[in-house]
C-alpha positions as CSV (number, residue, x, y, z in Angstrom):
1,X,-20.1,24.7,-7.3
2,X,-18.8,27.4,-5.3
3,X,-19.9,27.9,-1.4
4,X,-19.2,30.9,0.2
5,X,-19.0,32.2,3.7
6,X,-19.1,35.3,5.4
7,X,-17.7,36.8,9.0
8,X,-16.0,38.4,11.4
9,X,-12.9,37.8,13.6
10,X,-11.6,39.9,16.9
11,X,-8.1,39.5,17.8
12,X,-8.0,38.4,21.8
13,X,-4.5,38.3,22.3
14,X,-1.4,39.7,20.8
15,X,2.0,39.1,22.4
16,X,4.4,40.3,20.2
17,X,8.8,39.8,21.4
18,X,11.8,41.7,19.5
19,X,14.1,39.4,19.2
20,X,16.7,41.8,16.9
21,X,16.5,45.6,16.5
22,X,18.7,47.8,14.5
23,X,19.3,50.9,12.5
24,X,15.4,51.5,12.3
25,X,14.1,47.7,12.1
26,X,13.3,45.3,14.1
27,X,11.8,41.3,14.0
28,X,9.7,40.2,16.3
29,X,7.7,36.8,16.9
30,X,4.3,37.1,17.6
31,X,1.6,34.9,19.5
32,X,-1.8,35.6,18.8
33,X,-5.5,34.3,19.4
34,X,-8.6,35.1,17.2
35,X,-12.4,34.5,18.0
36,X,-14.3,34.1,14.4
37,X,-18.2,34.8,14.3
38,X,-20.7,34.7,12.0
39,X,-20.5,31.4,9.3
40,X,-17.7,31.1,10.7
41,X,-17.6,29.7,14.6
42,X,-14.5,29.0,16.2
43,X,-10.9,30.1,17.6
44,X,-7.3,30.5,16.5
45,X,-3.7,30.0,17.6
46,X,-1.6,31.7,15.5
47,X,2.2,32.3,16.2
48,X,4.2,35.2,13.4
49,X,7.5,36.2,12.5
50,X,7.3,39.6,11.5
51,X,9.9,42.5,10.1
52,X,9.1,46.1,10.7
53,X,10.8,48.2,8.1
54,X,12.6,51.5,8.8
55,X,9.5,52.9,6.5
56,X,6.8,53.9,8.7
57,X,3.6,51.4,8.0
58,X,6.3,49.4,6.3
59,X,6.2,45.2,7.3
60,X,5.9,41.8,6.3
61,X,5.0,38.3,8.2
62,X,4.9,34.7,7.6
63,X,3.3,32.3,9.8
64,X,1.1,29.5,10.6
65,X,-2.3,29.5,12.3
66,X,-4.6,26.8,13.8
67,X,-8.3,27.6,13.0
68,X,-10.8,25.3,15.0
69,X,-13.9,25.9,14.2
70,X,-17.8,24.8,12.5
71,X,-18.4,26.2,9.0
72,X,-21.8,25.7,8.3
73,X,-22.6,22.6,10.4
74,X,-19.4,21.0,9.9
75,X,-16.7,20.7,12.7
76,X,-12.7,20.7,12.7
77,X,-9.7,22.4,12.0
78,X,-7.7,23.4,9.5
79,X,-3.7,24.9,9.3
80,X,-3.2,27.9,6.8
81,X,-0.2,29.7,5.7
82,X,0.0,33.6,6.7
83,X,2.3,35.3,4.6
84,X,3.0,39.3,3.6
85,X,6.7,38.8,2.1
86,X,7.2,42.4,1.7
87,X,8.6,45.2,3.4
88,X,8.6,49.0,2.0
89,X,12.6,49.7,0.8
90,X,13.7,53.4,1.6
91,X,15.5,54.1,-1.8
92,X,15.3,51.9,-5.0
93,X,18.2,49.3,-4.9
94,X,21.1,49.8,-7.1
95,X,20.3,53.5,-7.1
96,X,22.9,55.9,-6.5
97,X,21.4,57.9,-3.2
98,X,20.6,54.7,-1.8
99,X,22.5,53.8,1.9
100,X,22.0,50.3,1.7
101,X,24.1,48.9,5.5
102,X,27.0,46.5,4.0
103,X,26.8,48.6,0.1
104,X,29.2,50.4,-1.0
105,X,27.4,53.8,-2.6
């Protein structure tokens, strides 16, 4: 049996550091903090690295996040992974128009 549980979250803070930028992308990590509401009560730490791709909307992330909170009655806190391992790649690789830095065409 199956229990499900249903909410919302608002992100409180965001402070996100470039740590590397070039030729269109850049990586950044990120420290973050998330109110839940709903069956969900609680807080978050979360800290990100992230990858912005030279492709606008284009990024992935990978982190961990601390989620203290009551789920239906029940206290505590639980670590999950965070994880997008893509990023949006300008050309297909091995294709002949694509500028890949460090490829010869």
């Amino acid at each position: 049996m199956s229990t499900r549980v249903t909410g919302t979250f608002e992100i409180v803070t965001w402070e996100e550091k470039t740590y590397d930028a070039q030729a269109g992308t850049k990586l950044t990590r990120t420290h973050l903090t998330k109110t839940f509401h709903g069956d969900v009560e609680g807080t978050s730490a979360a800290e990100m690295l992230m990858a912005y791709g030279a492709v606008e909307g284009s990024a992935a992330y990978t982190g961990f996040e601390r989620v203290t909170a009551s789920i239906h009655g029940r206290s505590g806190s639980f670590v999950p992974t965070i994880a997008r391992p893509q990023l949006a790649a300008p050309c297909r690789p091995r294709s002949p128009s694509c500028q890949t830095p460090g490829r010869a065409s």
